[in-house]
C-alpha positions in Angstrom: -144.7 -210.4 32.4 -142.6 -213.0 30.7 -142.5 -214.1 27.5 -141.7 -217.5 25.4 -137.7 -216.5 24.4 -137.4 -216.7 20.7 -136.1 -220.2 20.1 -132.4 -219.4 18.6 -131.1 -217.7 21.9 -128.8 -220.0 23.2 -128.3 -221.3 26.5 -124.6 -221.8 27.5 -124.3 -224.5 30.3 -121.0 -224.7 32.5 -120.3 -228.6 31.3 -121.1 -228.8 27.2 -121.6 -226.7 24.4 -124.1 -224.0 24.2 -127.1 -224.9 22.5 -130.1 -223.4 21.6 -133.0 -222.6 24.0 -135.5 -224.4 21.7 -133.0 -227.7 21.8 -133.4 -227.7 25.7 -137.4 -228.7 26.0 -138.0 -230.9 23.0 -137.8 -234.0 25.7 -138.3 -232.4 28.9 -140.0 -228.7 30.1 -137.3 -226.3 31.8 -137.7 -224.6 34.9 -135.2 -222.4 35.9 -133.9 -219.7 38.5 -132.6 -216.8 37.1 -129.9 -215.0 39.4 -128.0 -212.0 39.4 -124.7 -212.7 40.7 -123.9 -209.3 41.4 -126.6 -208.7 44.0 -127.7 -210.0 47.7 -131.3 -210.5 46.6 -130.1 -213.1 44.6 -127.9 -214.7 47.0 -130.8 -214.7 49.6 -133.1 -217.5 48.0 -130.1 -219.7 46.7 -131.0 -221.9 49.4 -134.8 -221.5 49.0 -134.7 -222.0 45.4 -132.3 -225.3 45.7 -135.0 -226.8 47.7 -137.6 -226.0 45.6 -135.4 -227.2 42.5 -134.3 -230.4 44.2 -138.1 -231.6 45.2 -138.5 -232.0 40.8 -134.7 -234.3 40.8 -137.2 -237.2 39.9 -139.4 -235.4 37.6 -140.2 -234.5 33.9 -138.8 -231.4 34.1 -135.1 -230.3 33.4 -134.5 -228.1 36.1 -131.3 -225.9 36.1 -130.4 -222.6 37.4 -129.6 -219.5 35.1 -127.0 -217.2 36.3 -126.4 -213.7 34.6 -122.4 -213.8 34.9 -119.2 -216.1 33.2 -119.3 -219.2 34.5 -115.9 -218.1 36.6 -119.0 -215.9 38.4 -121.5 -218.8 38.5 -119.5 -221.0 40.4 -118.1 -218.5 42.7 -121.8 -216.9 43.5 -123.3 -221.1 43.6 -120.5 -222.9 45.1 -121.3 -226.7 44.8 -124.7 -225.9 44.0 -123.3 -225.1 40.5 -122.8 -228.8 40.0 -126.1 -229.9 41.9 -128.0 -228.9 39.1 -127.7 -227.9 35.6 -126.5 -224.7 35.7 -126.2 -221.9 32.7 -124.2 -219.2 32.5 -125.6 -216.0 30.4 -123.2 -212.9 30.8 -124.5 -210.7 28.3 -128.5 -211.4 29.5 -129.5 -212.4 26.2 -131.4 -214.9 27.9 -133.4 -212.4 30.1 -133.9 -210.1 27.6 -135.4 -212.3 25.7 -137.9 -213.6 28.2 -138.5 -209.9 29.1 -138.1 -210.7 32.7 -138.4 -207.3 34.7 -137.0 -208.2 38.0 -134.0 -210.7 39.6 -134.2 -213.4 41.1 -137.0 -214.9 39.1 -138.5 -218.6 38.6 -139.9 -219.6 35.1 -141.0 -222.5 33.8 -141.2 -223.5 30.1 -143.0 -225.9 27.7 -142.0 -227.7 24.8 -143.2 -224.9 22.4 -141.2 -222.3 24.4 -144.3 -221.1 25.8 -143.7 -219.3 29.4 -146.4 -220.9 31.7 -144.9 -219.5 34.7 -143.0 -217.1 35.8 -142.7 -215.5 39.2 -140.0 -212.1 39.4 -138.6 -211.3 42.8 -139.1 -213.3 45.8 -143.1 -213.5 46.5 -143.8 -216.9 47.9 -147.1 -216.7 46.5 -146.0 -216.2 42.9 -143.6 -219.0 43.3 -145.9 -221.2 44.9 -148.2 -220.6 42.0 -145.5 -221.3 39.3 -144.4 -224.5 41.3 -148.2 -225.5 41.8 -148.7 -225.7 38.0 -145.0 -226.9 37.4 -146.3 -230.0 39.5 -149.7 -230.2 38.2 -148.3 -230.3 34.6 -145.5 -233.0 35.7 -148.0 -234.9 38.0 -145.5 -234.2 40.6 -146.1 -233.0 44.5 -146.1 -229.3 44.8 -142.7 -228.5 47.2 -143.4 -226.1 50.1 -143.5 -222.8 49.4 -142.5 -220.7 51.8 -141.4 -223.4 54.7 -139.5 -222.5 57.8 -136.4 -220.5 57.2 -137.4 -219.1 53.9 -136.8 -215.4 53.7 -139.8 -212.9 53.7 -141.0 -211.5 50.2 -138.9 -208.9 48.7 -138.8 -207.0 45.6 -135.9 -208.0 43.7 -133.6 -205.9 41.6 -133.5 -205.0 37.8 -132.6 -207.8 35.3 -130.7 -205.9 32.8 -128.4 -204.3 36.0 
């Protein structure tokens, strides 16, 4: 289960200067996707996740993805969707490690205290419906779909620390 990250980790994003995690939500929450680059389980909900990312564009919510390479590695494994979205680059998993997360890809989604209020590991549709359903309840946003048509079935996911 995830945990808040302690609030001095910083989060590196491909345009700016790393900052820390805590420096992130004191306007909006964060939800992110964390990907392994290295993996295909990652690679298979890219296009889920987008979707699911995109449907929050308008929203109170700073959403970004979080990808566990160099940010040479993030924008090969993303391709333009590195620049759709906010996208942060954390090779050495400090990140991760600090939100405990277990397994890759994963969706979490943050307060302004750094408190974790959802977080779903692997791809189960149901988790990341439930993440999303809060996420939108919190924001008074619409819930996106989760899965639609084309999604991939549920899967484990692999290990976060590789």
């Amino acid at each position: 289960m995830a945990t808040a990250p302690p609030p001095e980790i910083e989060l590196d994003p491909l345009q700016g200067d790393p900052r820390p995690v805590g420096d992130w939500v004191t306007t909006f929450h964060l939800a992110v996707v964390v990907l392994d680059p290295f993996t295909h389980e990652s690679s298979w909900i890219i296009d889920t996740a987008a979707r699911v990312l995109a449907s929050y564009n308008a929203a109170d919510v700073r959403t970004a993805w979080l990808v566990t390479g160099t940010d040479d590695e993030a924008r090969e494994f993303l391709g333009p969707m590195a620049d759709e979205f906010l996208t942060f680059t954390d090779p050495d998993r400090a990140f991760v490690k600090g939100l405990e997360l277990q397994t890759l890809p994963a969706f979490v989604h943050i307060d302004h205290a750094l408190n974790v209020v959802g977080a779903a590991e692997g791809w189960n549709p149901a988790e990341w419906r439930s993440v999303a359903s809060e996420l939108s309840r919190q924001m008074s946003w619409s819930r996106p779909g989760i899965p639609e048509a084309g999604d991939p079935t549920a899967y484990a996911g692999t290990p976060a620390l590789g």
